[in-house]
C-alpha positions, 0 to 999 in steps of 0.5 A: 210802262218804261216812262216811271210813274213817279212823273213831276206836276204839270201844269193846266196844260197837261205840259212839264213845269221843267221845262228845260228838259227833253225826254228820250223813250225809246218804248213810248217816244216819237220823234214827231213829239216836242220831248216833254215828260208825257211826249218824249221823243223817240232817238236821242239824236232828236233830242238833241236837236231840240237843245235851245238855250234853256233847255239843255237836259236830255233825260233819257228813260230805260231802253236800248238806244241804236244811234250814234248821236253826237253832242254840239252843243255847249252846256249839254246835259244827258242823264237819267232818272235811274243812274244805268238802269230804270227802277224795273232793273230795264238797261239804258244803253246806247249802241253806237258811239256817242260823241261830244265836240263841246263842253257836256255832262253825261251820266248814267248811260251805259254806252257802247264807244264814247267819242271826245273832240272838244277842242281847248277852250270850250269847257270841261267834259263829264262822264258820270257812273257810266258804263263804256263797253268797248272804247272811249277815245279822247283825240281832242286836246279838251282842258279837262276831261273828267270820268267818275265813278265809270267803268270803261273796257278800254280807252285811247287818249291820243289827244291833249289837255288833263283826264281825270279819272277817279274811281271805277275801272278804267281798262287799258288805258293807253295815252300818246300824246307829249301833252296830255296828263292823265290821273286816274285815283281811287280806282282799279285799273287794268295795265295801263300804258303810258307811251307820251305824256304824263300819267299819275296813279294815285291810291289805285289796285293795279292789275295786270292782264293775263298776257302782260309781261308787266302790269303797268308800262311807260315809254322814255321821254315820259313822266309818270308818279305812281302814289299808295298803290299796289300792282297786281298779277290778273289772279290778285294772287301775288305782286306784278312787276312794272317797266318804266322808261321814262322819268318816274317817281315811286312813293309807297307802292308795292309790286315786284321790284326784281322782276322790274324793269327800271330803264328810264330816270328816277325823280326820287331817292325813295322808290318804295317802303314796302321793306320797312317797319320802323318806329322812327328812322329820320333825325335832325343835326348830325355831321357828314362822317355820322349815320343814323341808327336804327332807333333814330339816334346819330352814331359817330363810331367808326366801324370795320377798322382793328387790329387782329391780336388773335387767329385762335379759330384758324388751325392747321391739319396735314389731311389730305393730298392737296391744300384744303379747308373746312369750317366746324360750327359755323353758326356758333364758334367757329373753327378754321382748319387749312389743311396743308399735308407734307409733300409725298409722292401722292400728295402737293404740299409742303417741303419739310425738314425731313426725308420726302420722296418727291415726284414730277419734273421739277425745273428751277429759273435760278441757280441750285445751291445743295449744302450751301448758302453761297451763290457764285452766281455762275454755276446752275448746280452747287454742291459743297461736298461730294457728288455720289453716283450710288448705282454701278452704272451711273455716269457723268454725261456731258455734251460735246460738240461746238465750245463744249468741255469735253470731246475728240481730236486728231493729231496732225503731226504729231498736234492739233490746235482744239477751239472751244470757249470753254477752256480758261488759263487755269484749265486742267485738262484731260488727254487721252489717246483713242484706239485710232491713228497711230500712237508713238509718244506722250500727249501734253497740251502745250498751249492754252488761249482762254476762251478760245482754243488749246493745243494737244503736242505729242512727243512725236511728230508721227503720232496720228491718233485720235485724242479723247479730251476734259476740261475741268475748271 
């Protein structure tokens, strides 16, 4: 028999002496009874119908209810003896969406959707050890909406007012309105999304659906406080990161901070004490230049500032073809070594003070000093001793053409005026006669004009030759 046997005492009259109850069989109802223990009815849409003033308990027995019946009235009860399941192990479940626009109280059911629409002002909604197996939606903007102890496979909080959730496994809870306020406590819920409003997660074990990115996820323009929980990938194998975007505050939770996405606004210096392990780490008094050590004592030392009075662990080696460096026991006493070889043919390095061989181009933006230190700030290249070409061969070349030191003219009767920058008053020019033209007397310069031009003059007037001429300063 579905109806349990444990009935309560009845009057002469064979009625109920609760009489403020209504009873719901599914197995031995009729909707054409008055709902008594001993005359229930059959649906619990007529159950409802039957609320009065003082009698406002709907007590539904084991069976599988296929209705969507809805709740309209204020103070409504719906429970059961047996919390989910009769004494027989027989479901009490509703398949279809049980809906309340009003103040109720709901316990025990297992239901396949929950539809909330009370407006603000007619009271609190209570969902007790219930079981919601596809979706609760909240639309409404109730006060207060509170679920203990439920398991809920999904639920969508569009409207506004405060849910609270405690216990239970509240399942991809999404809420989207700027007013609502969700707290879900004690529970285990399962990656949770807050895209508008405010939600809290209190003392919870956060899990993250096997898809999920992140386990727990906040929009911008969202608050949101997560307290002593830990966030969990699907397996409950290791911690899952989080993405928040709006405000937040972080106080004692564990979950993959690298792996996290912090977008939005922090409302608190400490995010997490998953790291530390102290005895004691705050103190009292103290002064801005001091800090806190780790045995909670203030230090006024000043630290990372000296001066160097030794470099014995640097030490120089020549190994090698290029500057180098190697560190030995780096973990105990170390030793530095800079290797800088001497410069060589194969290898850069430096110039010593004895004999190298050198190779590739080497150019220099300033003057060259060779066996001197002073610098006549004119010439590119200065020797103090002799300049000595070493290979039969070798020569001096110097460039000729326009303002050159050195080059060719041809007299003209017997002269020829040569224009050239280089030649100063001082100059000791060079003439000789070249093997063209004709060459009867002696060459002679004859005239110098600093900066400008000197004239080649031949004791003949005839002479036609060409002139071969250096200028040395």
């Amino acid at each position: 028999m579905a109806i349990y046997s444990t009935v309560r005492s009845t009057n002469s009259n064979g009625g109920e002496i609760y009489a403020c109850e209504i009873h719901v069989s599914d197995s031995d109802g009729n909707d054409t009874f008055n709902g008594s223990v001993i005359a229930p009815v059959k649906s619990i849409t007529q159950a409802l119908t039957l609320i009065t003033s003082t009698r406002r308990t709907v007590v539904i027995h084991c069976g599988t209810y296929t209705e969507s019946p809805s709740i309209t009235t204020t103070g409504t009860v719906i429970t059961t003896y047996a919390p989910a399941f009769s004494l027989t192990g027989d479901p009490i479940k509703i398949i279809g969406t049980l809906s309340t626009n009003t103040s109720c109280s709901i316990n025990g059911i297992e239901i396949q959707n929950l539809s909330i629409t009370t407006p603000s002002g007619l009271g609190n909604v209570n969902i007790v050890n219930c079981s919601i197996t596809s979706t609760l939606t909240k639309s409404s903007n109730a006060d207060y909406t509170l679920l203990r102890f439920c398991d809920i496979a999904a639920a969508n909080i569009t409207g506004g007012g405060i849910v609270a959730v405690f216990g239970g496994n509240p399942n991809y809870v999404t809420v989207n309105n700027a007013t609502a306020g969700v707290i879900i406590k004690a529970a285990a819920p399962i990656s949770p999304i807050l895209t508008a409003g405010s939600m809290q997660l209190v003392d919870c074990s956060v899990i993250a659906a096997p898809s999920a990115t992140y386990v727990y996820t906040t929009a911008a323009g969202t608050v949101t406080a997560l307290t002593n929980s830990q966030f969990l990938n699907s397996g409950l194998t290791f911690v899952s990161p989080i993405s928040l975007g709006g405000n937040y505050q972080i106080y004692n939770c564990i979950y993959n901070k690298t792996a996290s996405s912090f977008t939005g606004t922090s409302l608190n210096a400490v995010t997490q004490f998953q790291y530390i392990n102290a005895d004691r780490f705050v103190t009292q008094g103290g002064t801005a230049s001091q800090f806190v050590k780790g045995n909670g004592t203030l230090d006024s030392t000043t630290y990372g500032t000296g001066t160097v009075t030794s470099v014995a662990a640097l030490t120089i080696g020549t190994t090698g073809t290029d500057l180098t460096s190697t560190v030995a026991t780096g973990t105990t006493t170390p030793v530095i070594t800079l290797n800088v070889p001497n410069a060589s043919t194969t290898a850069r390095g430096v110039i010593t003070t004895g004999v190298q061989n050198l190779t590739g181009v080497k150019s220099f933006a300033s003057n060259t000093l060779i066996k001197t230190t002073t610098d006549n700030t004119v010439d590119a290249l200065q020797v103090n001793g002799n300049l000595n070409l070493t290979t039969a061969g070798n020569k001096i070349k110097i460039t000729t053409g326009s303002n050159a030191s050195a080059g060719t003219a041809t007299l003209v009767a017997g002269t020829i005026v040569v224009s050239t920058t280089a030649v100063t008053a001082s100059s000791i020019i060079l003439l000789t006669a070249q093997d063209t033209g004709v060459s009867t007397g002696n060459l002679r310069v004859s005239a110098k004009s600093a900066a400008t031009s000197f004239t080649i003059l031949s004791t003949s007037l005839t002479d036609t030759c060409t002139v071969g001429w250096l200028i040395i300063n």
